[in-house]
Structures are given as C-alpha cells and as structure tokens.
N, CA, C and O of each residue as an XYZ file, in Angstrom:
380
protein
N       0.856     -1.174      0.000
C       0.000      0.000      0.000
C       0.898      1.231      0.000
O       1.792      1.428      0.823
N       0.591      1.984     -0.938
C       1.381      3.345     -0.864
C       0.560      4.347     -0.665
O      -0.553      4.541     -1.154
N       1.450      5.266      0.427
C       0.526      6.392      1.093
C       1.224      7.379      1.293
O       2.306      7.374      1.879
N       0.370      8.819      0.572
C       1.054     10.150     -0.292
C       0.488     11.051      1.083
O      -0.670     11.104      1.496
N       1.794     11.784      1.677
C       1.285     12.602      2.755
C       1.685     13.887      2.550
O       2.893     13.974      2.771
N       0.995     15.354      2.088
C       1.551     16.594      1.766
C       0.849     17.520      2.123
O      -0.361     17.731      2.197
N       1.939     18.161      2.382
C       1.402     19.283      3.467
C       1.546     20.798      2.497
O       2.500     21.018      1.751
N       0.667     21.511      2.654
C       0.816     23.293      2.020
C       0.207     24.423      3.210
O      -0.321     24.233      4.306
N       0.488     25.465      2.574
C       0.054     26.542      3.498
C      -0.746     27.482      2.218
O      -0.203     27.671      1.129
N      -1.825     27.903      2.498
C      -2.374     28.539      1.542
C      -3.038     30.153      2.286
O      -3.811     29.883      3.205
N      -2.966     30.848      2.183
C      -3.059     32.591      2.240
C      -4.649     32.515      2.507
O      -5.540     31.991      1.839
N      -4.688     33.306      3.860
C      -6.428     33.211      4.064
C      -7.163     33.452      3.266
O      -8.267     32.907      3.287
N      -6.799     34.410      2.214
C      -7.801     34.991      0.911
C      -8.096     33.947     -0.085
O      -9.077     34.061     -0.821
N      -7.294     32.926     -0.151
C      -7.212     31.610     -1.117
C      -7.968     30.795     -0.365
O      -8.576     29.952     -1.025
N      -8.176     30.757      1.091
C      -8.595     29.060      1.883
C      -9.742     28.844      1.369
O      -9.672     27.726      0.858
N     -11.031     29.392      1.170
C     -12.374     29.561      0.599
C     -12.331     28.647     -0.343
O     -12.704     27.508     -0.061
N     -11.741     29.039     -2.022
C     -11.192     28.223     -2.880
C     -10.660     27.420     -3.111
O     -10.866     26.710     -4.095
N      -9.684     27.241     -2.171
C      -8.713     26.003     -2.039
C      -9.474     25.042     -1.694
O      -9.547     24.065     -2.439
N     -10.239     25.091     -0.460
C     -11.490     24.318     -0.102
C     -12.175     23.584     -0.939
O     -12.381     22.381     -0.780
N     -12.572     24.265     -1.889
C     -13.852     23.873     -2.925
C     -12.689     23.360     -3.517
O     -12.603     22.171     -3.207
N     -11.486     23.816     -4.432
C     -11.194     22.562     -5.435
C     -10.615     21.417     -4.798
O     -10.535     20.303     -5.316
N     -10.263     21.695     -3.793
C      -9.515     20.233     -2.932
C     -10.509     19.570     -2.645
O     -10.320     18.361     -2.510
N     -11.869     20.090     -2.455
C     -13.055     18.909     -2.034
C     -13.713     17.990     -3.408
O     -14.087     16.818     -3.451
N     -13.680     18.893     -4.315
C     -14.261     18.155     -5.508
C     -12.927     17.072     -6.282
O     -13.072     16.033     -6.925
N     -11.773     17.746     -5.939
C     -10.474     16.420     -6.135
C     -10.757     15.265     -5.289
O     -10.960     14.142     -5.749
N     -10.771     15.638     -3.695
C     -11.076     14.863     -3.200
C     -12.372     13.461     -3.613
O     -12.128     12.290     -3.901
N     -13.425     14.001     -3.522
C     -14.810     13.157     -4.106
C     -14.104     12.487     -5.027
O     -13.796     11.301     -4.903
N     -13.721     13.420     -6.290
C     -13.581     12.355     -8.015
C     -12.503     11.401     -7.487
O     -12.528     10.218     -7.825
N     -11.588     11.864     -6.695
C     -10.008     10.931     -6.425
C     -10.776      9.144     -6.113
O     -10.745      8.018     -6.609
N     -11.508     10.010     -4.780
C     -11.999      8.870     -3.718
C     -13.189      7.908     -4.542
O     -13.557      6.911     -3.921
N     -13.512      8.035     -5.250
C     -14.418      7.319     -6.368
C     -13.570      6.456     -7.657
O     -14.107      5.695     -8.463
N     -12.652      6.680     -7.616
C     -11.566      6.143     -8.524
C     -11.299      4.230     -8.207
O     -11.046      3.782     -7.088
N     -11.394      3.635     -9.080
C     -11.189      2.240     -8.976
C      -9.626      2.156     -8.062
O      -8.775      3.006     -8.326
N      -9.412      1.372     -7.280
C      -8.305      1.515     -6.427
C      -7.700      2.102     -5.177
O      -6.818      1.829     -4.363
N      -8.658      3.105     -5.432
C      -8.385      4.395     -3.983
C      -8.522      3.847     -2.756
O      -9.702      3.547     -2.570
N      -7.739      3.554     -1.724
C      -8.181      2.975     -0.803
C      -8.479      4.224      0.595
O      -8.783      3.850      1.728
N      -8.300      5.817      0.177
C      -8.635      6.668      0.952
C      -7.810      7.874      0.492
O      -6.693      7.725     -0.004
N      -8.273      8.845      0.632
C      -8.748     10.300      0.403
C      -9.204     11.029      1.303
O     -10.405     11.026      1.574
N      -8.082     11.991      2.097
C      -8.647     12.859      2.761
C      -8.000     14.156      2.635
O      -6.859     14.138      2.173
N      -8.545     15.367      2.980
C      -8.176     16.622      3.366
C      -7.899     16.593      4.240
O      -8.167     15.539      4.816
N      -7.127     17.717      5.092
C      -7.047     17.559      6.686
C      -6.605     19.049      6.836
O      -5.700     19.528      6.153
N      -7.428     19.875      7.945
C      -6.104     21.399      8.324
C      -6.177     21.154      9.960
O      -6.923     20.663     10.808
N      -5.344     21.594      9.876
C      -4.555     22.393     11.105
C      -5.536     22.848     12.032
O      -6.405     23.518     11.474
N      -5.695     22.707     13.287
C      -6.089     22.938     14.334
C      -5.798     23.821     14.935
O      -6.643     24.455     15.567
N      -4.115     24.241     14.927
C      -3.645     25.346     15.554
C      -3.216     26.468     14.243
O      -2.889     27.622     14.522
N      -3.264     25.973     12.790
C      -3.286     26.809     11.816
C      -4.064     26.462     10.852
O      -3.675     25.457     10.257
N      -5.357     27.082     10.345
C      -6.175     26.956      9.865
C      -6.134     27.496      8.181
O      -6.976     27.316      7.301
N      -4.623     28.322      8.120
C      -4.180     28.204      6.604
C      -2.685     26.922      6.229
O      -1.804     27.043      5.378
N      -2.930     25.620      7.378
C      -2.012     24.814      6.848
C      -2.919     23.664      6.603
O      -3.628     23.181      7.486
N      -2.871     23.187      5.219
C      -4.077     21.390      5.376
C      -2.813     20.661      4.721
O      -1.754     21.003      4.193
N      -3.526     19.406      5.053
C      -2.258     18.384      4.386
C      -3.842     17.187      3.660
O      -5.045     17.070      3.894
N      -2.890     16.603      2.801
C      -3.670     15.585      2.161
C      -3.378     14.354      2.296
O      -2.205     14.133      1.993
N      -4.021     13.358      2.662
C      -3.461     12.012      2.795
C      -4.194     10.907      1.702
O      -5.413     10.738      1.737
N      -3.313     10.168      0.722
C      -3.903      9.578     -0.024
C      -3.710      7.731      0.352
O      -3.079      7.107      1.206
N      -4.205      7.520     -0.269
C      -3.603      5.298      0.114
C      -4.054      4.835     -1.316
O      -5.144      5.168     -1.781
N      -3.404      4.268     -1.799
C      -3.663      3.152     -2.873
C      -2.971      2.309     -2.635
O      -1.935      2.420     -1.979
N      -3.546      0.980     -3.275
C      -2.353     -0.161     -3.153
C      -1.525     -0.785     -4.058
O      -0.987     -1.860     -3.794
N      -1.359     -0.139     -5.221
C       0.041     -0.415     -5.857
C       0.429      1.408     -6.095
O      -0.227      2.428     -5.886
N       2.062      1.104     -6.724
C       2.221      2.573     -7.068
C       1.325      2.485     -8.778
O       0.717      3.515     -9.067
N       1.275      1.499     -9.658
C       0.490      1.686    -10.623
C      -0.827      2.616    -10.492
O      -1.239      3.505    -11.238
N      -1.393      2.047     -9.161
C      -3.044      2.968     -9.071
C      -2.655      4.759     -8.724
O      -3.450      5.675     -8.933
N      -1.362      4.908     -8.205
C      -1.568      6.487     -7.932
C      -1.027      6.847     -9.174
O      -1.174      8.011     -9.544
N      -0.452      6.083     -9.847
C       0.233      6.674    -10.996
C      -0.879      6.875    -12.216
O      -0.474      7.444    -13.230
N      -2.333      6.411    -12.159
C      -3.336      6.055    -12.564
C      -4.366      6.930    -12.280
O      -5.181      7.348    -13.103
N      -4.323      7.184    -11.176
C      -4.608      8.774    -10.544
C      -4.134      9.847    -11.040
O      -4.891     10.745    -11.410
N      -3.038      9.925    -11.119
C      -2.272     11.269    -11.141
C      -3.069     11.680    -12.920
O      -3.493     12.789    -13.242
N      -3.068     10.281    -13.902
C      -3.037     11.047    -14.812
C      -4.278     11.057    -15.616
O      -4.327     11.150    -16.842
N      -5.531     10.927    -14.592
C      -6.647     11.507    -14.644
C      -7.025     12.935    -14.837
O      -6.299     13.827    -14.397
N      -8.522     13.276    -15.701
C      -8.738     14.403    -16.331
C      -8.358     14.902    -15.147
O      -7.208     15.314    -14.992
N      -9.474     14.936    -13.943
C      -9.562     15.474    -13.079
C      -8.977     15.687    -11.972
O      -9.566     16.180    -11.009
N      -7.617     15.309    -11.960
C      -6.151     15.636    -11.406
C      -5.657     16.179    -12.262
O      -5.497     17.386    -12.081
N      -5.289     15.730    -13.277
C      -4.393     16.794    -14.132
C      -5.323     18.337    -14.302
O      -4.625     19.308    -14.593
N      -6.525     18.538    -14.169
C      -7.388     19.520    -14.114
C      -7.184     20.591    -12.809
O      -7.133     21.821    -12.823
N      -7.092     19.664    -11.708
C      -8.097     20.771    -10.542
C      -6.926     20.694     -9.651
O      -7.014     21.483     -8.710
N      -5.440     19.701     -9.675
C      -4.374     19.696     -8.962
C      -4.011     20.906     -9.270
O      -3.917     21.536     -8.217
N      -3.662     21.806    -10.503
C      -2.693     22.790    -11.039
C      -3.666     23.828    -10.286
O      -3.083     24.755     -9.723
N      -4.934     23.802    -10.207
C      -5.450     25.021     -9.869
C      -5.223     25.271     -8.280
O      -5.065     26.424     -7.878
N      -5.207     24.004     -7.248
C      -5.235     24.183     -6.083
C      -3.673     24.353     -5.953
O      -3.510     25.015     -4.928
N      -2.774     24.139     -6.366
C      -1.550     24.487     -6.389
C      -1.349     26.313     -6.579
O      -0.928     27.165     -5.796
N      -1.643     26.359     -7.381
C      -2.006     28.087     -8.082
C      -2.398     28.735     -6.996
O      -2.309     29.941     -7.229
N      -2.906     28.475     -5.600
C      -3.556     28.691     -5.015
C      -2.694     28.761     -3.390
O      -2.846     29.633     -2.534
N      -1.997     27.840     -3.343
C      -0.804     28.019     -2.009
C       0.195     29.229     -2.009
O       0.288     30.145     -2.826
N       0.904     28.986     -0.889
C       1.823     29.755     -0.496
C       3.205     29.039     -0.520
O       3.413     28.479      0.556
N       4.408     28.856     -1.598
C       5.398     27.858     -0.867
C       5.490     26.828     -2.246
O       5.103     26.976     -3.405
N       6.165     25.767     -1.567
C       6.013     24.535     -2.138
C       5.069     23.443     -1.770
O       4.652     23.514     -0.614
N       4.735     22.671     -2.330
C       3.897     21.384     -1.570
C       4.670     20.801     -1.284
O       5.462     20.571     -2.197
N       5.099     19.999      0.456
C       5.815     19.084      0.963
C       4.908     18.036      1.197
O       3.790     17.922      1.699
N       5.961     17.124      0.540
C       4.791     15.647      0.357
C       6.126     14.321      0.543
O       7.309     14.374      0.206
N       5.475     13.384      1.098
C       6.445     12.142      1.056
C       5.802     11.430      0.012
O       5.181     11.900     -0.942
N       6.075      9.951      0.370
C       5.739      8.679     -0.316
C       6.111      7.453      0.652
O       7.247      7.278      1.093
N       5.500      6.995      0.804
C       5.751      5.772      2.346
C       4.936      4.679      1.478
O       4.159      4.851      0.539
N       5.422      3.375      2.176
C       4.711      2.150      1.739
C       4.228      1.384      3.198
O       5.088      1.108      4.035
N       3.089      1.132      3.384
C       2.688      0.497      4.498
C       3.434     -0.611      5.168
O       3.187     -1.689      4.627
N       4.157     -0.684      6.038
C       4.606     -1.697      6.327
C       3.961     -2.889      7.319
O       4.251     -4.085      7.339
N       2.836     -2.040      8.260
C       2.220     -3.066      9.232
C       0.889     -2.110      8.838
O      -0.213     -2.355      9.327
C-alpha cells in the first residue's frame, strides 16, 4: 500500500477556494477504482495549513490517478492557489 502525505500553506484569501477545489479532487479521487482513501485535513492550531493524505495499493493505481482528467485539471489550480512549495512524502505500508 502506498501512502502520499503533503502538506501546504495557503493565504487566508485563497482558503475559501482552495477548499472547494480540494473537495471536488477529493470526491472524483476517492471514487476512482483503487483508492483505498482520500482525505483533506487542516490544522487545528493553523487553519491556513491542510495536508492531504492519499492510500492506494500499488504505485500503478496512484500513478493512474495522477493522470486523470480530473487531477491533471483541478491539482494545477489548487496548487495556483498556495503559499510555498507542496511538501509531500511517499511511504509504503509496512504493518
């Protein structure tokens, strides 16, 4: 199982937006043959930091993901939309 963990900071004037396209990525992602989870997540103590956590279980299925309309669509826009770089790993489930 491979599991995509990335973190951004996005500018309070952007969070509104960022919201909406990260939620409708989210839905189409999480509906995808393979997805084994899809989430958004922010910050508790900073409410312009969210991170995303994805799971599939081969790297074929995220790679299968990635090059969907609707990633290659609505990723560039929520990107367009931070502050920074996106910090993201790549981990494989071990237990």
């Amino acid at each position: 199982m491979q599991v995509i963990y990335a973190t951004v900071h996005v500018k309070d004037e952007n969070k509104t937006e960022f919201v909406r396209i990260m939620t409708e990525l989210v839905t189409k992602s999480a509906a995808e043959p393979g997805c084994a989870g899809y989430n958004l997540l922010q910050r508790e103590d900073d409410p312009n930091e969210f991170a995303f956590v994805e799971f599939w279980p081969t790297e074929e299925a995220h790679t299968a993901h990635c090059d969907t309309e609707h990633f290659q669509t609505l990723f560039p826009q929520a990107c367009a939309l931070i502050e920074g770089e996106v910090e993201g790993i790549i981990s494989n489930v071990l237990v």
